[in-house]
Biopython code that builds the backbone (N, CA, C, O; Angstrom):
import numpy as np
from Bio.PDB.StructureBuilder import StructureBuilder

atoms = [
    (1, "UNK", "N", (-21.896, 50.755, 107.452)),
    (1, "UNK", "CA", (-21.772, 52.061, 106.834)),
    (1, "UNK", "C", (-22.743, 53.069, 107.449)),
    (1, "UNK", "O", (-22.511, 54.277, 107.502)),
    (2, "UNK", "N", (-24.065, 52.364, 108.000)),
    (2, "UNK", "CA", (-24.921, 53.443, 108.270)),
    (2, "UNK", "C", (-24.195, 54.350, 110.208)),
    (2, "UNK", "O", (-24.319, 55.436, 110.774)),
    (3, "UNK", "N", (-23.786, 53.572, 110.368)),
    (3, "UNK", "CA", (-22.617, 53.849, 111.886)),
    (3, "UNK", "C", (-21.833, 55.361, 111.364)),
    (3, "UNK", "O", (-22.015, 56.489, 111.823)),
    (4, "UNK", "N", (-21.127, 55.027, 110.506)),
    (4, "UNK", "CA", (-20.258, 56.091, 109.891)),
    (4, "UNK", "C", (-20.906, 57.233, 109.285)),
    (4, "UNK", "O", (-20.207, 58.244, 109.208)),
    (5, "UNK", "N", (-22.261, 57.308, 108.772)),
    (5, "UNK", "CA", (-23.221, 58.212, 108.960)),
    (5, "UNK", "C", (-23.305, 59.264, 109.933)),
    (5, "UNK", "O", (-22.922, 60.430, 110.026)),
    (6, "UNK", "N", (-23.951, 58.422, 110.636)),
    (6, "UNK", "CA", (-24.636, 59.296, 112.196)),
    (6, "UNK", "C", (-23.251, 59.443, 112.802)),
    (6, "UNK", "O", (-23.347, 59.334, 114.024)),
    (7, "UNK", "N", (-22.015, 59.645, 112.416)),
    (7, "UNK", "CA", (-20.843, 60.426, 113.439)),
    (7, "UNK", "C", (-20.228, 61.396, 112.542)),
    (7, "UNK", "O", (-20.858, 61.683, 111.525)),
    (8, "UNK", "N", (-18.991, 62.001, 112.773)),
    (8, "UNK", "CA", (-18.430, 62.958, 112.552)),
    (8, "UNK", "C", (-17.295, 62.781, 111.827)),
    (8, "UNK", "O", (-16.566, 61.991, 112.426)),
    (9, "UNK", "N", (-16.700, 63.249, 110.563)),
    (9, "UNK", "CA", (-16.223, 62.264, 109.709)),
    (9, "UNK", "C", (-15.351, 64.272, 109.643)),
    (9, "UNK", "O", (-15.920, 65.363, 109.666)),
    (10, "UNK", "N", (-13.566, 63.856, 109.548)),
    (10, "UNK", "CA", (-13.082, 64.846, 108.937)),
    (10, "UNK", "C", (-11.868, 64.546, 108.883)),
    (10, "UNK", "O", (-11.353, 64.081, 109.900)),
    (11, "UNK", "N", (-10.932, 64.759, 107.477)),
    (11, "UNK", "CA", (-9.855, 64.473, 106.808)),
    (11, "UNK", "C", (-8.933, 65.309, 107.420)),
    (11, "UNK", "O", (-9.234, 66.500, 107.497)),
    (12, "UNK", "N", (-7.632, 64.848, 107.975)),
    (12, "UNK", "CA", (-6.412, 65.276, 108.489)),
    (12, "UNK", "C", (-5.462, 65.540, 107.915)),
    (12, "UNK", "O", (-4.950, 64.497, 107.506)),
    (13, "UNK", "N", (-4.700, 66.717, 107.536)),
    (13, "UNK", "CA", (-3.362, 66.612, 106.542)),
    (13, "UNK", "C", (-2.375, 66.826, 107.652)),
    (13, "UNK", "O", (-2.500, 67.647, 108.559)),
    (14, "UNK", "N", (-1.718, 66.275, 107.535)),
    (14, "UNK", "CA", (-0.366, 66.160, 108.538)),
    (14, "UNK", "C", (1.490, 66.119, 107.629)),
    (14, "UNK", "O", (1.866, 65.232, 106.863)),
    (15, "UNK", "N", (2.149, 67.121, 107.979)),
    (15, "UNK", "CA", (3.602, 67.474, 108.052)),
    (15, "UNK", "C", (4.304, 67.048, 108.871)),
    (15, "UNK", "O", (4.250, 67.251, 110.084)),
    (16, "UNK", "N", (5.043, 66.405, 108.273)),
    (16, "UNK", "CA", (6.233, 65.521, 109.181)),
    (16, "UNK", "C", (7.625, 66.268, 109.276)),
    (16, "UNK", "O", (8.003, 67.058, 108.411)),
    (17, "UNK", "N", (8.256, 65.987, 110.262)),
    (17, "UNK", "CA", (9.773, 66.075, 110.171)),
    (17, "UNK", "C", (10.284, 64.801, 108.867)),
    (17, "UNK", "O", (9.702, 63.778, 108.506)),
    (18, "UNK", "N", (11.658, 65.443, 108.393)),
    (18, "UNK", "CA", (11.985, 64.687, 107.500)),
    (18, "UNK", "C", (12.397, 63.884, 107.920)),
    (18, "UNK", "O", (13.054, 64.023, 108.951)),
    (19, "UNK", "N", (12.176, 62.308, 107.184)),
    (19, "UNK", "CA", (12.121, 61.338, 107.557)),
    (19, "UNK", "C", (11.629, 60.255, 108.524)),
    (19, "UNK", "O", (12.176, 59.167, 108.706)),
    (20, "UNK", "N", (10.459, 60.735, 109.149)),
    (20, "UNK", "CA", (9.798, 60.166, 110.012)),
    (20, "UNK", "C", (8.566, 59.960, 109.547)),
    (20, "UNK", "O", (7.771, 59.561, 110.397)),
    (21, "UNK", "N", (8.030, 60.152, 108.132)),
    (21, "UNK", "CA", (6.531, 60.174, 107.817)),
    (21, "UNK", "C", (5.987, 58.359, 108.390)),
    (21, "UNK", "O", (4.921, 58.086, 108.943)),
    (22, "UNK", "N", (7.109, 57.384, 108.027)),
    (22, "UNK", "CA", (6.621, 55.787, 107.932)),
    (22, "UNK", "C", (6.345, 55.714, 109.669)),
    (22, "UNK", "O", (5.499, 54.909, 110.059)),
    (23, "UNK", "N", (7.015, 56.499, 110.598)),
    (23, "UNK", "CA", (7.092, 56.312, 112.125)),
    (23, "UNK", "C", (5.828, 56.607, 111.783)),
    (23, "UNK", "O", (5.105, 55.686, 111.401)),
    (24, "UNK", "N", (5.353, 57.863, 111.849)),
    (24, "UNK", "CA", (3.938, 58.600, 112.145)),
    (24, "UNK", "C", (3.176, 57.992, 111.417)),
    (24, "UNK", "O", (2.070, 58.476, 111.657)),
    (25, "UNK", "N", (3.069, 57.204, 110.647)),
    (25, "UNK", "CA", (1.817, 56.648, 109.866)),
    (25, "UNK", "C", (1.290, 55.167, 110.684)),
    (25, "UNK", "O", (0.214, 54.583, 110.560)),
    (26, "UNK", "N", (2.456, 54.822, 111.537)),
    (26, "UNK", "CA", (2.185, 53.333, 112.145)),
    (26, "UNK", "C", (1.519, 53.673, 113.161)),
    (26, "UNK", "O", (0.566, 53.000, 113.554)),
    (27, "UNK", "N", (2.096, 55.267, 114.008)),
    (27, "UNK", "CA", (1.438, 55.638, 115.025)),
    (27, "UNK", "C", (-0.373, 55.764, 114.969)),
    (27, "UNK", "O", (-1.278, 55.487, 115.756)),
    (28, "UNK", "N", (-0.310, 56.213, 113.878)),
    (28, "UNK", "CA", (-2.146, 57.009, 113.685)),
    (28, "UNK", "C", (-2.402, 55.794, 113.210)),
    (28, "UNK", "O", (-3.624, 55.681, 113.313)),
    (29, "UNK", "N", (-1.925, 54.721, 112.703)),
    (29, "UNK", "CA", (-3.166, 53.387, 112.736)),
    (29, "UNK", "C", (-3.839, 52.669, 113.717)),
    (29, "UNK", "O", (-4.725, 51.815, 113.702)),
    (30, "UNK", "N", (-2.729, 53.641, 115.187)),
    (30, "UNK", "CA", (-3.154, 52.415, 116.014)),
    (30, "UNK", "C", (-4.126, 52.885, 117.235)),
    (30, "UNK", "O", (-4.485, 52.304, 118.259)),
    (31, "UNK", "N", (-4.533, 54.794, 116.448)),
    (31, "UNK", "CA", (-5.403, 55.297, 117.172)),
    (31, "UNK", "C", (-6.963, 55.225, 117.035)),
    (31, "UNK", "O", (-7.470, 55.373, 115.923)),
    (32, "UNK", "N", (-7.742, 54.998, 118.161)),
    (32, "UNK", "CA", (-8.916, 54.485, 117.577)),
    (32, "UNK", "C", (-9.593, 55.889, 117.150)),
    (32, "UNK", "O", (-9.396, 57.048, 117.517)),
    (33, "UNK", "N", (-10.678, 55.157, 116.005)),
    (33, "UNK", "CA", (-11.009, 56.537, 115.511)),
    (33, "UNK", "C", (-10.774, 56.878, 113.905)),
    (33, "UNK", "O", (-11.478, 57.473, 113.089)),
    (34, "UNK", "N", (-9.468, 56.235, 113.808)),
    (34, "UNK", "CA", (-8.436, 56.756, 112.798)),
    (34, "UNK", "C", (-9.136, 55.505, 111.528)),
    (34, "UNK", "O", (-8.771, 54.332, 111.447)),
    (35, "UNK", "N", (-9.827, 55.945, 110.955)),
    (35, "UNK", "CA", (-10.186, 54.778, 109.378)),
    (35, "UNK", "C", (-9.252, 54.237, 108.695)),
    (35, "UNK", "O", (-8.798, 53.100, 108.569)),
    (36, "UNK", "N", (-8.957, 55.683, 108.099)),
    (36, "UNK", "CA", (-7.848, 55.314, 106.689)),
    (36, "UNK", "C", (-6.339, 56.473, 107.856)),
    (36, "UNK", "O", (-6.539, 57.114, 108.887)),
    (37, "UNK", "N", (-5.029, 56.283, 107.086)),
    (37, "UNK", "CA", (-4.273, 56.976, 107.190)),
    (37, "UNK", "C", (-3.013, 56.477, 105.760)),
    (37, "UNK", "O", (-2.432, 55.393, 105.821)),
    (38, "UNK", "N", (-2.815, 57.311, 104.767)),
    (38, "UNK", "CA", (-2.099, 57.365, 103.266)),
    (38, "UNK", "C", (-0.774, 58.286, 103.680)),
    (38, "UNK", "O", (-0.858, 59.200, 104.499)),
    (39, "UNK", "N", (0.406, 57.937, 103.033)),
    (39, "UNK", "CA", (1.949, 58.847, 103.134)),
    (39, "UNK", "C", (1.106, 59.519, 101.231)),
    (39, "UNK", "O", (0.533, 59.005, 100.271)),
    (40, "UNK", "N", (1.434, 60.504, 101.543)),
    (40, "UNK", "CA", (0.951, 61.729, 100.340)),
    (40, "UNK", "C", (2.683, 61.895, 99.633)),
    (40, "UNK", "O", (3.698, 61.511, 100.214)),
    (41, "UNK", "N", (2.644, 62.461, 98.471)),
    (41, "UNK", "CA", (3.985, 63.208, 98.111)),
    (41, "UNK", "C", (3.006, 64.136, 97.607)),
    (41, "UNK", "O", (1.839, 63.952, 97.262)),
    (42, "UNK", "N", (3.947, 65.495, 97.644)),
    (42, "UNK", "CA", (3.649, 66.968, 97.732)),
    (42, "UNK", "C", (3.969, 67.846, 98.767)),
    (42, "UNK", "O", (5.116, 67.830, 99.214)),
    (43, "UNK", "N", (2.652, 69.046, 99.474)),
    (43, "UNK", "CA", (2.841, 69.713, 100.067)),
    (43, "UNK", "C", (2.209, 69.191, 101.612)),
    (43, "UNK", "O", (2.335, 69.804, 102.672)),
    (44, "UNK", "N", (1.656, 68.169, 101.448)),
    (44, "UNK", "CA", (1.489, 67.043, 103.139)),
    (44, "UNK", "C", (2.087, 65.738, 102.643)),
    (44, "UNK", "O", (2.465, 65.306, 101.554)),
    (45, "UNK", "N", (2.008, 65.237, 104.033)),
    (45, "UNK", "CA", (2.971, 64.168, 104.120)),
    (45, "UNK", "C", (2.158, 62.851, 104.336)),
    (45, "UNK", "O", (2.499, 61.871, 103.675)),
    (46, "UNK", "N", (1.188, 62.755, 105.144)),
    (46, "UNK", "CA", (-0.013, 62.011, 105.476)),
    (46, "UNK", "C", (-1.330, 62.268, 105.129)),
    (46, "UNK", "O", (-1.303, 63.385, 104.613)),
    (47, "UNK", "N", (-2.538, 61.824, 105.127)),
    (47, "UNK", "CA", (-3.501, 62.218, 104.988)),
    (47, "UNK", "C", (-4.288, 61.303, 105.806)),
    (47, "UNK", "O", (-4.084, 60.123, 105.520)),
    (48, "UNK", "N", (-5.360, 61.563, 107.001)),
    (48, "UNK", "CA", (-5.730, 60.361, 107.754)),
    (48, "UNK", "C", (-7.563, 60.787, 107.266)),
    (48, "UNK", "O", (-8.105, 61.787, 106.795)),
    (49, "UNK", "N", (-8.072, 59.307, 107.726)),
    (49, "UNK", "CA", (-9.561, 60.211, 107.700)),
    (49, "UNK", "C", (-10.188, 59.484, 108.872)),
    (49, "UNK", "O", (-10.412, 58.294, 108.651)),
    (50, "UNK", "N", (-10.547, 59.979, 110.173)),
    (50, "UNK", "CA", (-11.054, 60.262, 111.550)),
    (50, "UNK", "C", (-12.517, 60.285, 111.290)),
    (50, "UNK", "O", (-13.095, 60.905, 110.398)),
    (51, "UNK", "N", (-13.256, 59.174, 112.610)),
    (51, "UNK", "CA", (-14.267, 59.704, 112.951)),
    (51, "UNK", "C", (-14.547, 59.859, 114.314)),
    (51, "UNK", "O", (-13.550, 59.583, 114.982)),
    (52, "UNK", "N", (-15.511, 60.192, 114.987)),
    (52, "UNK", "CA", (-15.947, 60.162, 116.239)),
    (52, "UNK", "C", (-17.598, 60.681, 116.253)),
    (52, "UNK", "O", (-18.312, 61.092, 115.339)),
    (53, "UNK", "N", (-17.893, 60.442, 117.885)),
    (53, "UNK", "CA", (-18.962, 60.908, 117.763)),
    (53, "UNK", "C", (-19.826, 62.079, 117.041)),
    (53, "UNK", "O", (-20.954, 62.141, 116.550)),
    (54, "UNK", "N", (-18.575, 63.114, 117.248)),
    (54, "UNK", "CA", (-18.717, 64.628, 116.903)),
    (54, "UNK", "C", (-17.755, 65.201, 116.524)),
    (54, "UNK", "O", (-16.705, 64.644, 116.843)),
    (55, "UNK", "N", (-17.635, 66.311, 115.835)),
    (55, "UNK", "CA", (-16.433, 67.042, 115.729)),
    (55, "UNK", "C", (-15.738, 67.550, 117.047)),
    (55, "UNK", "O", (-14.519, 67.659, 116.921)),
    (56, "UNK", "N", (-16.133, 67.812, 118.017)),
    (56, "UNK", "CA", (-15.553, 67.735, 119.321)),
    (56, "UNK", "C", (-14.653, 66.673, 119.489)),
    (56, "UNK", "O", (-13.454, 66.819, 119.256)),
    (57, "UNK", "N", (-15.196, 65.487, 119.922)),
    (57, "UNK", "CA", (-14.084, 64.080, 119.824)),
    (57, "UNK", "C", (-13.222, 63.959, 118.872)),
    (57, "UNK", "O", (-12.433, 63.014, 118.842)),
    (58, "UNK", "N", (-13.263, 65.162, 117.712)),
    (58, "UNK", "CA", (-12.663, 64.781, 116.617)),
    (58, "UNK", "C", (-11.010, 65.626, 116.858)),
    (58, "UNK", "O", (-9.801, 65.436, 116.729)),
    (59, "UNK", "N", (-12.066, 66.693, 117.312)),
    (59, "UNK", "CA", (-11.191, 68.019, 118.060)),
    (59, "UNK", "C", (-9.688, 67.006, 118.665)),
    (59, "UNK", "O", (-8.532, 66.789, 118.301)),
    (60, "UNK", "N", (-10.532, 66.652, 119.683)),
    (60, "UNK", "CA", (-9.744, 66.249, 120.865)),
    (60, "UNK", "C", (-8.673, 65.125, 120.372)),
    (60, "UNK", "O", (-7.461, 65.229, 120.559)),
    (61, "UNK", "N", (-9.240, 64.153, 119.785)),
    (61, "UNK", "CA", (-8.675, 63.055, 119.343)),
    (61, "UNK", "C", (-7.145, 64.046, 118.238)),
    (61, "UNK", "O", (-6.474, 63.165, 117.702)),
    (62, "UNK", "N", (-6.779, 64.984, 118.000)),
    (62, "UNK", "CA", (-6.108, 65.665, 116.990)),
    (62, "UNK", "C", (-5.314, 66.083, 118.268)),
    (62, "UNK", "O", (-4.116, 65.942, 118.514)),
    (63, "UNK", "N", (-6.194, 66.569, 118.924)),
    (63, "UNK", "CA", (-5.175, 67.380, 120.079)),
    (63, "UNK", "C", (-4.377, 66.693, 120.948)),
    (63, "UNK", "O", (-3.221, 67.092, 121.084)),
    (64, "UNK", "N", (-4.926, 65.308, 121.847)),
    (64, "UNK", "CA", (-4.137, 64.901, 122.285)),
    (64, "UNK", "C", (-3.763, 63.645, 121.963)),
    (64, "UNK", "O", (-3.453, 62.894, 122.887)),
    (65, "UNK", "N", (-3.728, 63.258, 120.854)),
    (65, "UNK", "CA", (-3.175, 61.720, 120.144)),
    (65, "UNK", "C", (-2.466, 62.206, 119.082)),
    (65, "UNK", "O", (-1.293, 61.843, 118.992)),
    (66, "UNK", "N", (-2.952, 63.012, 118.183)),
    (66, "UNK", "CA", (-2.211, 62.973, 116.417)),
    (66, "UNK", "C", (-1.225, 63.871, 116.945)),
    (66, "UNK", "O", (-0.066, 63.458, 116.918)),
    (67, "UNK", "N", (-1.418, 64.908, 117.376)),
    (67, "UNK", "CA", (-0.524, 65.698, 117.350)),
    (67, "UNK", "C", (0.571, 65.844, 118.566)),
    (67, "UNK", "O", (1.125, 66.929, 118.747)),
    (68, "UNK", "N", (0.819, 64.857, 119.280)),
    (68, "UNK", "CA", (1.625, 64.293, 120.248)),
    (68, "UNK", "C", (2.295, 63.467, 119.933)),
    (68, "UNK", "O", (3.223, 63.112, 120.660)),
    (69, "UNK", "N", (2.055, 62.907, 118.779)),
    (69, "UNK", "CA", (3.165, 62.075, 117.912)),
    (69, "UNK", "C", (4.380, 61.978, 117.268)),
    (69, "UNK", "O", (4.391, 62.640, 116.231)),
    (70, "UNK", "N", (5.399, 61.399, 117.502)),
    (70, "UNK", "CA", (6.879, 62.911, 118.038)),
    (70, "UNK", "C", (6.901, 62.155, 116.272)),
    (70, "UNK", "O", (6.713, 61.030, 115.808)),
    (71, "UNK", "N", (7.312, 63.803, 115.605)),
    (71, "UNK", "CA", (7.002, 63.859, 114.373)),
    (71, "UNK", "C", (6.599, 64.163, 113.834)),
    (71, "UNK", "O", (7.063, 63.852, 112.737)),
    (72, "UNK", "N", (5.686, 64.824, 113.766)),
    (72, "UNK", "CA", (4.360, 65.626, 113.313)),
    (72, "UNK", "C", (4.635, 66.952, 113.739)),
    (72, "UNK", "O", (4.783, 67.246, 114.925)),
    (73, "UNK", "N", (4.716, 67.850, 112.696)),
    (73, "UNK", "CA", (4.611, 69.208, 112.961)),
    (73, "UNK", "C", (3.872, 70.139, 112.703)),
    (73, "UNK", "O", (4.065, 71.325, 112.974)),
    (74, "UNK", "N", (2.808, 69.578, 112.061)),
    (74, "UNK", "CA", (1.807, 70.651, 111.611)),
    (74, "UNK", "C", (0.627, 69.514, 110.770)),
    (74, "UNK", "O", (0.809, 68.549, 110.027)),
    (75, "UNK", "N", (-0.959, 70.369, 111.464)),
    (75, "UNK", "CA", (-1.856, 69.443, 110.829)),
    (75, "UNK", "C", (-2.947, 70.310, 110.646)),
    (75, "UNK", "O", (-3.145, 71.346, 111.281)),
    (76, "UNK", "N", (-3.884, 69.682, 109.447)),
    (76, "UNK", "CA", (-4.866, 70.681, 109.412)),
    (76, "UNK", "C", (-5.904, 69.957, 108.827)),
    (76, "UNK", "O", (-5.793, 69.239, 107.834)),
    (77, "UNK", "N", (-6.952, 70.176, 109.497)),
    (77, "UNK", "CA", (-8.110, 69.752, 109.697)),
    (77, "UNK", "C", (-9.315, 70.285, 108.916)),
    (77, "UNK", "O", (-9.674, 71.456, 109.044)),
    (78, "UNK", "N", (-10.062, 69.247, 107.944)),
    (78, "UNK", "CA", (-10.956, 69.657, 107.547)),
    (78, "UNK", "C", (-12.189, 68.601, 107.454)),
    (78, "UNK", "O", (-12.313, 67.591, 106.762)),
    (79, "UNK", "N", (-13.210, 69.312, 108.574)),
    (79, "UNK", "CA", (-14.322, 68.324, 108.727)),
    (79, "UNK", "C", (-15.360, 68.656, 107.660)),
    (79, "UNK", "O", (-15.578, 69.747, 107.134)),
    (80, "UNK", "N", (-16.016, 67.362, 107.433)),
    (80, "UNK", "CA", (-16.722, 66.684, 106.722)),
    (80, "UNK", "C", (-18.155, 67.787, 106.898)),
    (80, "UNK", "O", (-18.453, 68.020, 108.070)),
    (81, "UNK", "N", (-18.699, 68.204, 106.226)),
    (81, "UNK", "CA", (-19.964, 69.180, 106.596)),
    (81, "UNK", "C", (-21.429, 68.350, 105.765)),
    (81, "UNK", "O", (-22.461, 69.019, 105.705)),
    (82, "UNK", "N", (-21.432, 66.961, 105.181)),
    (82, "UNK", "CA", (-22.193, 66.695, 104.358)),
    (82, "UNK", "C", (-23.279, 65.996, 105.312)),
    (82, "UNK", "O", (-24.317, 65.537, 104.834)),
]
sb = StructureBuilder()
sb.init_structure("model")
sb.init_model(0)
sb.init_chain("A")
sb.init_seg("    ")
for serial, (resi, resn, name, xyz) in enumerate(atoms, 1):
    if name == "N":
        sb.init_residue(resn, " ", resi, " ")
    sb.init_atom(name, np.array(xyz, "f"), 0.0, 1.0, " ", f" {name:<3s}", serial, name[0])
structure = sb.get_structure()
């Protein structure tokens, strides 16, 4: 736990195309980085929670892994400030 401390910790909400939320949820388990990832009902579809070194890696890891995931149409990011 003290690992998960000293890095960069921030919760992902992610929008799916319909019917693909179960595709995209197998995808983001198998990205490293990726802790938790939950199928939501409401106004998101997923909810993942990411760490990395920094919010930079966290950046990146969104930019070119989560959101290259054919399926995913919209995500929004809110890092951890504690």
């Amino acid at each position: 736990m003290s690992a998960e401390h000293s890095a960069a910790v921030a919760y992902v909400l992610i929008n799916c195309d319909i019917g693909k939320e179960k595709e995209v949820l197998e995808e983001l388990k198998k990205i490293p980085g990726v802790i938790e990832a939950h199928l939501l009902y409401g106004v998101y579809d997923i909810i993942v929670k990411a760490t990395g070194k920094n919010n930079t890696e966290i950046r990146e890891m969104i930019l070119t892994k989560i959101r290259r995931i054919p399926g995913v149409k919209r995500t929004l990011t809110m890092p951890v400030v504690e």
